[in-house]
C-alpha positions in Angstrom: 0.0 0.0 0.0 1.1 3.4 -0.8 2.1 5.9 2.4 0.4 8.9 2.5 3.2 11.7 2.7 2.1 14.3 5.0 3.7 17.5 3.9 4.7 21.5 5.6 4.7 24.6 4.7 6.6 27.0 7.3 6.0 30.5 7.8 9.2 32.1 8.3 8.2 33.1 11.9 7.1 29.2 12.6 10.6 28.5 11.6 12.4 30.6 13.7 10.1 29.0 16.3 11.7 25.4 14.9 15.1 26.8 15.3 14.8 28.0 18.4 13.0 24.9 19.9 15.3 22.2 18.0 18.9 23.4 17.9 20.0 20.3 18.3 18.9 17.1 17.0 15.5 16.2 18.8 16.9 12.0 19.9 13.1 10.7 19.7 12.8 11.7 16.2 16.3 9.6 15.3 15.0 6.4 16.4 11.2 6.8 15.1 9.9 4.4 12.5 13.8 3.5 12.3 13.9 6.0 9.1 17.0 8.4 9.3 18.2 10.8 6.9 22.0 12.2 7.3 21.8 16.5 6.4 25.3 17.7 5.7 25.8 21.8 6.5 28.4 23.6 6.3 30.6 24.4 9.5 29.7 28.1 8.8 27.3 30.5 7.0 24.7 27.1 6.1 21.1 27.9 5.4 19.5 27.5 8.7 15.9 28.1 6.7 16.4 24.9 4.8 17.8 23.2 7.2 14.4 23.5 9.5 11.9 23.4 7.0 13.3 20.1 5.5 13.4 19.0 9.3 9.7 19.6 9.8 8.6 18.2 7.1 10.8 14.9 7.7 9.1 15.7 11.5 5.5 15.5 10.1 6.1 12.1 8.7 8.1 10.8 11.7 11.5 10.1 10.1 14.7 10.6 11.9 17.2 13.3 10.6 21.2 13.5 11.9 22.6 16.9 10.8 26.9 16.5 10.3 29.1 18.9 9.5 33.3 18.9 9.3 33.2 19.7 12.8 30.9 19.5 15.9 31.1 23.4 16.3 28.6 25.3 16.7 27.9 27.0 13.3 25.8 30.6 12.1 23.1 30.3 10.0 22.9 32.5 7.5 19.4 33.3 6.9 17.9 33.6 10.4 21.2 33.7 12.4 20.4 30.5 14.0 23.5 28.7 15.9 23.1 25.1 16.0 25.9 22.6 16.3 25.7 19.4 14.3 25.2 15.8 16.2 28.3 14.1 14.4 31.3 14.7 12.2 31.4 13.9 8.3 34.3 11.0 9.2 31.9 9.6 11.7 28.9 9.0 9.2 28.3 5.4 7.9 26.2 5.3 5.1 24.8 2.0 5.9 22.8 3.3 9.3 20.8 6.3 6.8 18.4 6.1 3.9 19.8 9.1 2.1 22.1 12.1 1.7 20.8 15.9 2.0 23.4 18.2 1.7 22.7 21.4 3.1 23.2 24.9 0.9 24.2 28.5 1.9 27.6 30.5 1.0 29.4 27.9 3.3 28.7 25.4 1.4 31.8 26.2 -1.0 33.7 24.1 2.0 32.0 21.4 1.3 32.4 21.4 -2.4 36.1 20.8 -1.4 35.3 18.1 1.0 36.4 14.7 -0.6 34.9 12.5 2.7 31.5 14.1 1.9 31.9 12.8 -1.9 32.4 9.5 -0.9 29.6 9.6 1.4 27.5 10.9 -1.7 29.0 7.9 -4.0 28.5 4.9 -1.6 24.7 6.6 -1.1 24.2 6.7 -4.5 25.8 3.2 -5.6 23.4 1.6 -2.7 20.3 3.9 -5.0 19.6 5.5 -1.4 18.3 9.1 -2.5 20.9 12.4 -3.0 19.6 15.7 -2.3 21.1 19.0 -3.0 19.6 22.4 -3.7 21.2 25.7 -4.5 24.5 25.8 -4.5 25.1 22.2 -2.9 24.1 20.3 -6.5 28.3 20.8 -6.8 28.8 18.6 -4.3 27.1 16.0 -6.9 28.4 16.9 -9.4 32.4 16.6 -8.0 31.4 13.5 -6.7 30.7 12.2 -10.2 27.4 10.6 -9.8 25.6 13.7 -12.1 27.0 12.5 -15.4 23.7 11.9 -17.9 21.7 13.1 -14.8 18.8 15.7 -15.3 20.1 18.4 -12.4 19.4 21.9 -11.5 21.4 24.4 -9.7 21.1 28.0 -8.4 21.5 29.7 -11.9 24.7 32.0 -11.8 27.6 30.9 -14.3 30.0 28.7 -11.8 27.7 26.4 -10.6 26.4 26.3 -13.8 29.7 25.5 -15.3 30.4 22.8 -12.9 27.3 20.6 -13.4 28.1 20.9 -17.0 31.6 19.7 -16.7 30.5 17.3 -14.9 28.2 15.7 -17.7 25.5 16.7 -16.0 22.1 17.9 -18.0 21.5 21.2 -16.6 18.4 22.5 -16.6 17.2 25.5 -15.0 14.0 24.1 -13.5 12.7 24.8 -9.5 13.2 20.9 -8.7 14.3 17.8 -10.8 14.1 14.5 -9.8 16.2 11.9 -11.6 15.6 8.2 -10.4 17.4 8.6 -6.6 18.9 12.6 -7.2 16.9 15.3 -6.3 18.1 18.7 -6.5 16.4 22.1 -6.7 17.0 25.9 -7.8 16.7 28.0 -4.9 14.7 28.6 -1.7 11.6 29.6 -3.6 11.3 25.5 -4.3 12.1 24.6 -0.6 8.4 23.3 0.0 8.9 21.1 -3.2 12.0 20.6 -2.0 11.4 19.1 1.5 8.4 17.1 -0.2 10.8 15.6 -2.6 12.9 14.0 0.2 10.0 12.8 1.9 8.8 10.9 -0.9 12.2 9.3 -1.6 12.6 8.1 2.3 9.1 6.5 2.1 8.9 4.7 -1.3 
Protein backbone atom coordinates (compact mmCIF):
# COMPACT_ATOMS: atom_id res chain seq x y z
CA UNK A 1 0.00 0.00 0.00
CA UNK A 2 1.06 3.39 -0.75
CA UNK A 3 2.09 5.85 2.41
CA UNK A 4 0.42 8.88 2.50
CA UNK A 5 3.16 11.73 2.66
CA UNK A 6 2.07 14.31 5.03
CA UNK A 7 3.67 17.52 3.93
CA UNK A 8 4.72 21.55 5.61
CA UNK A 9 4.69 24.55 4.70
CA UNK A 10 6.65 26.98 7.29
CA UNK A 11 6.05 30.54 7.81
CA UNK A 12 9.24 32.12 8.35
CA UNK A 13 8.20 33.14 11.91
CA UNK A 14 7.12 29.24 12.58
CA UNK A 15 10.61 28.49 11.56
CA UNK A 16 12.40 30.62 13.74
CA UNK A 17 10.09 29.02 16.33
CA UNK A 18 11.67 25.40 14.89
CA UNK A 19 15.08 26.81 15.34
CA UNK A 20 14.83 27.98 18.43
CA UNK A 21 12.96 24.95 19.85
CA UNK A 22 15.26 22.16 18.02
CA UNK A 23 18.90 23.40 17.87
CA UNK A 24 19.98 20.27 18.29
CA UNK A 25 18.87 17.12 17.01
CA UNK A 26 15.50 16.23 18.81
CA UNK A 27 16.91 12.02 19.90
CA UNK A 28 13.13 10.66 19.70
CA UNK A 29 12.78 11.69 16.16
CA UNK A 30 16.33 9.64 15.26
CA UNK A 31 14.95 6.39 16.36
CA UNK A 32 11.16 6.85 15.10
CA UNK A 33 9.93 4.41 12.49
CA UNK A 34 13.82 3.46 12.32
CA UNK A 35 13.89 6.01 9.13
CA UNK A 36 16.99 8.37 9.26
CA UNK A 37 18.21 10.85 6.90
CA UNK A 38 22.04 12.17 7.30
CA UNK A 39 21.82 16.50 6.42
CA UNK A 40 25.31 17.74 5.74
CA UNK A 41 25.80 21.81 6.50
CA UNK A 42 28.43 23.61 6.27
CA UNK A 43 30.59 24.38 9.45
CA UNK A 44 29.68 28.15 8.79
CA UNK A 45 27.31 30.51 7.04
CA UNK A 46 24.73 27.10 6.08
CA UNK A 47 21.11 27.86 5.45
CA UNK A 48 19.54 27.52 8.71
CA UNK A 49 15.92 28.09 6.69
CA UNK A 50 16.41 24.89 4.82
CA UNK A 51 17.76 23.20 7.21
CA UNK A 52 14.35 23.49 9.54
CA UNK A 53 11.95 23.42 7.02
CA UNK A 54 13.33 20.11 5.55
CA UNK A 55 13.39 18.98 9.29
CA UNK A 56 9.72 19.64 9.82
CA UNK A 57 8.61 18.19 7.09
CA UNK A 58 10.83 14.94 7.72
CA UNK A 59 9.06 15.65 11.54
CA UNK A 60 5.54 15.52 10.07
CA UNK A 61 6.12 12.14 8.73
CA UNK A 62 8.07 10.78 11.66
CA UNK A 63 11.55 10.11 10.06
CA UNK A 64 14.74 10.62 11.91
CA UNK A 65 17.24 13.28 10.61
CA UNK A 66 21.18 13.53 11.90
CA UNK A 67 22.57 16.91 10.80
CA UNK A 68 26.90 16.52 10.30
CA UNK A 69 29.12 18.89 9.47
CA UNK A 70 33.28 18.92 9.29
CA UNK A 71 33.19 19.67 12.84
CA UNK A 72 30.91 19.53 15.89
CA UNK A 73 31.10 23.44 16.35
CA UNK A 74 28.60 25.28 16.68
CA UNK A 75 27.91 26.95 13.27
CA UNK A 76 25.82 30.63 12.10
CA UNK A 77 23.12 30.33 10.03
CA UNK A 78 22.93 32.53 7.48
CA UNK A 79 19.35 33.25 6.86
CA UNK A 80 17.88 33.56 10.36
CA UNK A 81 21.22 33.69 12.38
CA UNK A 82 20.44 30.53 14.03
CA UNK A 83 23.46 28.70 15.93
CA UNK A 84 23.14 25.08 16.04
CA UNK A 85 25.93 22.56 16.29
CA UNK A 86 25.70 19.43 14.30
CA UNK A 87 25.17 15.76 16.24
CA UNK A 88 28.26 14.11 14.35
CA UNK A 89 31.30 14.70 12.16
CA UNK A 90 31.41 13.92 8.27
CA UNK A 91 34.30 11.04 9.16
CA UNK A 92 31.86 9.60 11.65
CA UNK A 93 28.88 9.00 9.17
CA UNK A 94 28.33 5.39 7.87
CA UNK A 95 26.21 5.35 5.15
CA UNK A 96 24.82 1.98 5.88
CA UNK A 97 22.79 3.25 9.32
CA UNK A 98 20.84 6.26 6.81
CA UNK A 99 18.43 6.12 3.91
CA UNK A 100 19.75 9.08 2.09
CA UNK A 101 22.09 12.11 1.70
CA UNK A 102 20.83 15.85 1.99
CA UNK A 103 23.43 18.23 1.75
CA UNK A 104 22.71 21.36 3.11
CA UNK A 105 23.20 24.93 0.91
CA UNK A 106 24.25 28.51 1.92
CA UNK A 107 27.60 30.53 1.00
CA UNK A 108 29.44 27.93 3.34
CA UNK A 109 28.71 25.43 1.43
CA UNK A 110 31.81 26.17 -1.00
CA UNK A 111 33.68 24.14 2.01
CA UNK A 112 32.02 21.37 1.32
CA UNK A 113 32.37 21.45 -2.36
CA UNK A 114 36.14 20.79 -1.42
CA UNK A 115 35.33 18.12 1.01
CA UNK A 116 36.38 14.68 -0.56
CA UNK A 117 34.92 12.54 2.65
CA UNK A 118 31.47 14.10 1.86
CA UNK A 119 31.90 12.79 -1.92
CA UNK A 120 32.36 9.49 -0.93
CA UNK A 121 29.56 9.61 1.38
CA UNK A 122 27.51 10.85 -1.66
CA UNK A 123 28.97 7.88 -3.97
CA UNK A 124 28.50 4.89 -1.57
CA UNK A 125 24.71 6.59 -1.12
CA UNK A 126 24.19 6.75 -4.54
CA UNK A 127 25.85 3.19 -5.62
CA UNK A 128 23.42 1.58 -2.74
CA UNK A 129 20.28 3.90 -4.99
CA UNK A 130 19.61 5.53 -1.44
CA UNK A 131 18.33 9.06 -2.52
CA UNK A 132 20.94 12.44 -2.95
CA UNK A 133 19.65 15.68 -2.27
CA UNK A 134 21.05 18.99 -3.03
CA UNK A 135 19.57 22.43 -3.75
CA UNK A 136 21.19 25.68 -4.49
CA UNK A 137 24.49 25.85 -4.50
CA UNK A 138 25.09 22.25 -2.87
CA UNK A 139 24.13 20.34 -6.48
CA UNK A 140 28.28 20.79 -6.83
CA UNK A 141 28.83 18.62 -4.33
CA UNK A 142 27.12 15.95 -6.90
CA UNK A 143 28.38 16.94 -9.41
CA UNK A 144 32.41 16.61 -7.96
CA UNK A 145 31.41 13.53 -6.65
CA UNK A 146 30.67 12.17 -10.18
CA UNK A 147 27.36 10.61 -9.80
CA UNK A 148 25.65 13.73 -12.07
CA UNK A 149 26.96 12.53 -15.36
CA UNK A 150 23.69 11.87 -17.94
CA UNK A 151 21.69 13.08 -14.76
CA UNK A 152 18.79 15.71 -15.32
CA UNK A 153 20.10 18.38 -12.45
CA UNK A 154 19.39 21.88 -11.46
CA UNK A 155 21.41 24.37 -9.68
CA UNK A 156 21.10 28.01 -8.41
CA UNK A 157 21.52 29.72 -11.86
CA UNK A 158 24.69 32.00 -11.83
CA UNK A 159 27.63 30.92 -14.28
CA UNK A 160 30.04 28.67 -11.81
CA UNK A 161 27.68 26.42 -10.58
CA UNK A 162 26.39 26.28 -13.80
CA UNK A 163 29.66 25.48 -15.31
CA UNK A 164 30.43 22.79 -12.93
CA UNK A 165 27.31 20.58 -13.37
CA UNK A 166 28.12 20.87 -17.04
CA UNK A 167 31.65 19.66 -16.67
CA UNK A 168 30.47 17.26 -14.91
CA UNK A 169 28.19 15.73 -17.71
CA UNK A 170 25.50 16.67 -16.03
CA UNK A 171 22.10 17.91 -18.01
CA UNK A 172 21.51 21.16 -16.58
CA UNK A 173 18.39 22.48 -16.56
CA UNK A 174 17.24 25.54 -14.99
CA UNK A 175 13.98 24.11 -13.46
CA UNK A 176 12.70 24.84 -9.55
CA UNK A 177 13.17 20.87 -8.72
CA UNK A 178 14.28 17.79 -10.79
CA UNK A 179 14.09 14.49 -9.83
CA UNK A 180 16.16 11.86 -11.60
CA UNK A 181 15.65 8.23 -10.42
CA UNK A 182 17.45 8.62 -6.57
CA UNK A 183 18.94 12.58 -7.17
CA UNK A 184 16.89 15.28 -6.27
CA UNK A 185 18.08 18.68 -6.47
CA UNK A 186 16.42 22.12 -6.69
CA UNK A 187 17.00 25.94 -7.79
CA UNK A 188 16.71 28.03 -4.95
CA UNK A 189 14.73 28.64 -1.74
CA UNK A 190 11.60 29.61 -3.57
CA UNK A 191 11.26 25.53 -4.26
CA UNK A 192 12.11 24.57 -0.61
CA UNK A 193 8.36 23.32 0.01
CA UNK A 194 8.87 21.10 -3.24
CA UNK A 195 11.97 20.56 -2.01
CA UNK A 196 11.39 19.09 1.51
CA UNK A 197 8.40 17.11 -0.17
CA UNK A 198 10.77 15.63 -2.58
CA UNK A 199 12.89 14.01 0.15
CA UNK A 200 10.02 12.83 1.90
CA UNK A 201 8.77 10.88 -0.94
CA UNK A 202 12.20 9.26 -1.60
CA UNK A 203 12.63 8.08 2.32
CA UNK A 204 9.10 6.50 2.09
CA UNK A 205 8.92 4.69 -1.28
Amino acid sequence: MKQTVSLVTIPLSVTILLALLFGGCDPATKESRGIKVIMVRAPQYYCDEELFHIRAALQKNNIGLVVASTTTAEALGERLGVKIKPDITIHEVDIKEFDGVVIGSGTGCKELWQDENLREIVRLAYAQNKFVAAGCNAPVVLARAGVLKGRRATVFPNNENIMELKNAEAVYTNEPLVVDGNIITSRDLMALKDFAGAIVEAVLR
